[in-house]
N, C-alpha and C positions, 0 to 999 in steps of 0.2 A: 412161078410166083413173081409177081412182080412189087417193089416195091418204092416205085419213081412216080406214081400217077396218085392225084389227090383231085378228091371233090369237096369243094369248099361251100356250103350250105349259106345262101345270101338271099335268099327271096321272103322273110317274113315281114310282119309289117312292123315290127320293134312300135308298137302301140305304148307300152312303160314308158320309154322313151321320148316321145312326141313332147312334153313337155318342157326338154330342153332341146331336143336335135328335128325339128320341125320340116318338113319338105324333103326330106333328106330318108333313103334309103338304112337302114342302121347300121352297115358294113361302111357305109362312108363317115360317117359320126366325126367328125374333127377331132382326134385326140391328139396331142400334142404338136399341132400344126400338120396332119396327114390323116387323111381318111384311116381308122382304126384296119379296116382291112388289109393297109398296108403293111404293117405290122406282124398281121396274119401270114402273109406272104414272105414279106422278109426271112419269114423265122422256116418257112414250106423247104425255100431257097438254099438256107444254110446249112437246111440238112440233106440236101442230094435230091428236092423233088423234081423231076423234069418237068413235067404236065399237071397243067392243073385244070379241071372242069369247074368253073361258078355257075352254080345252080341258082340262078334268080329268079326274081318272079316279080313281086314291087319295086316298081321304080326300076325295072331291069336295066334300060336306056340308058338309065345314068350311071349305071354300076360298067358295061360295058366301056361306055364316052369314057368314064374315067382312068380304066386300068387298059386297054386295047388287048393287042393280042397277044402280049409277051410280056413277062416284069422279070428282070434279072436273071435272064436267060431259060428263065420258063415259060412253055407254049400257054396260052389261054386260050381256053374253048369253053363255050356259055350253053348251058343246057337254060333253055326260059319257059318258064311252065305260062301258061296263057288262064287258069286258075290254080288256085291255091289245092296243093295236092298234101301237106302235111310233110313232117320229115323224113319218112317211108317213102311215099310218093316223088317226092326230090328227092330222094337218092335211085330210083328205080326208072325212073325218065335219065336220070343223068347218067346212068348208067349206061348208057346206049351210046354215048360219046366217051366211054373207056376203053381202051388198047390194049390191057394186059386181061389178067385173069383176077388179079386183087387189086385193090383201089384202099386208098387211107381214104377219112373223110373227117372234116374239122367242119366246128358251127364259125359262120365269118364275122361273130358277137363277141367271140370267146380267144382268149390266147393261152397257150401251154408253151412250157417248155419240156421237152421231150423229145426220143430220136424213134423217127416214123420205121428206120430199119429194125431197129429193134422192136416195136412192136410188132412188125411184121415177123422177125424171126420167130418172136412167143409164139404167133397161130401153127408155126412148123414144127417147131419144139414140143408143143404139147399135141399136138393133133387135134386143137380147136377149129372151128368154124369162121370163127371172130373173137376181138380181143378190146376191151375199153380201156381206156388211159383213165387212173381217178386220181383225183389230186384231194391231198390232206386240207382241210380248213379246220377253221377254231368254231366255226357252228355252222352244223348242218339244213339247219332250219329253213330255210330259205332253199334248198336245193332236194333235198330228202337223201338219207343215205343208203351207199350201196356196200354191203359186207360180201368178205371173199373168203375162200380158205383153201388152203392147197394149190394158188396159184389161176384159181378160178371164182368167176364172181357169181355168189350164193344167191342173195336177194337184194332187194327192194324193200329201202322205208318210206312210206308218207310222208311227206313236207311238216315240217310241226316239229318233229324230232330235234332237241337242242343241243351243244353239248360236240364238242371235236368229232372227227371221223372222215372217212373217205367219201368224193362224191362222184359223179359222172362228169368229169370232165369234158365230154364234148366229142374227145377225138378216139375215133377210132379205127382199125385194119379188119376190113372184110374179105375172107378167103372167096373164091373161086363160088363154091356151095352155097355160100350166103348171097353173093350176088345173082345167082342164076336162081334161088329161089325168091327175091324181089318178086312181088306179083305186080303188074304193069299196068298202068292208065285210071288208076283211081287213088283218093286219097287216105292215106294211113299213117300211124306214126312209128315212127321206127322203134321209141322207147319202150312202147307197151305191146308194140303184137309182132319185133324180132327182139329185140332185148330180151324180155322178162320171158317169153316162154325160151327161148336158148340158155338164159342162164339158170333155167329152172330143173334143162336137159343137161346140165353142165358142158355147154357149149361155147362159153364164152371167158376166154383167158384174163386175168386182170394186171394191167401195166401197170406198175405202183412207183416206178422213177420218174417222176415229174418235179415241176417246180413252177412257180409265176404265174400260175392260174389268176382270171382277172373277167369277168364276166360284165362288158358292159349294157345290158339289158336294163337295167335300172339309171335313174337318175344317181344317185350317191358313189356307185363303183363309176359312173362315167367321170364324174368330176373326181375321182380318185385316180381311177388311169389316168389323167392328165399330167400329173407327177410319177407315175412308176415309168411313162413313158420319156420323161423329157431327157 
């Protein structure tokens, strides 16, 4: 197992966003004077990640030009899809430029606070496949929530749902098994057609130690991270 290599999910075209972060990739989005993905990173860094794969796709170029091949003594390597493959599909192309047998994987929109070894150790501990990190919020609605029990996550609710609860955080530790079942060269989502039949198989562990969830997809959280960052 390994637990040093992270794929950082950067190729969407953050379309919500266009309204205020224009020309601009959504992993670069200026939040508090540094492209938000920096932050991402920062945080990849602090807690033991060696390698990181960015899976981009829009605007790749400029996501490259900006971070090069190293941030704070971690390697960067750029998996670049040439079409939009879904979030299944970029993690299964990028998987091709991973070294170990497990890989963390964070969306480069979103920031957790959280320790990626510890996730990793749940998928050993329990003998899961894979494990999501959900971070508590005061409404779910906007995210749709995800309930656990025993240490494993149950299901899936529809967006609409009001009212405190757990959501999908974004970040998660793919064992060995999950990545070799990646199916290759077409687009899919990872939410709906590995998530939700895994956690259906009770295949999927839930990390519930987080903190500082902050999703800047939206105009109103952008303009919010710009104070939780400064």
């Amino acid at each position: 197992m390994s637990a040093t290599e992270a794929i950082v999910l950067a190729g969407g075209f953050g379309t919500r966003l266009r309204p205020v972060v224009d020309q601009l990739p959504k992993p670069l989005a200026p939040v508090a004077g540094r492209p938000f993905v920096a932050w991402v990173l920062d945080h990849l860094a602090e807690q033991g990640i060696e390698r990181v794969v960015m899976a981009t796709g829009y605007l790749a170029e400029m996501i490259e030009a900006e971070l090069g091949d190293s941030w704070h003594g971690m390697g960067l390597a750029y998996s670049v899809e040439v079409e939009p493959l879904g979030t299944g599909g970029a993690i299964a192309l990028a998987r091709t430029k991973v070294t170990g047998e497990g890989v963390h994987v964070v969306n480069g929109d979103t920031y957790l606070r959280y320790s990626p070894r510890a996730i990793a150790e749940l998928v050993v501990a329990t003998g899961a496949d894979m494990a999501m990190a959900l971070a508590e919020v005061e409404d779910v609605s906007r995210y749709g929530a995800v309930t656990s029990a025993a240490g494993r996550v149950t299901a899936f609710s529809e967006k609409g749902q009001s009212g405190p609860g757990h959501i999908n955080a974004g970040c998660y530790y793919l064992g060995a098994a999950t990545l070799a079942a990646l199916p290759a060269g077409h687009r899919f989502s990872f939410e709906n057609d590995v998530l939700m039949p895994g956690a259906h198989d009770h295949r999927v562990a839930a990390y519930t130690e987080t903190s500082g969830f902050i999703d800047i997809g939206v105009p109103e959280d952008f303009h919010r991270a710009q104070d939780i960052f400064r």
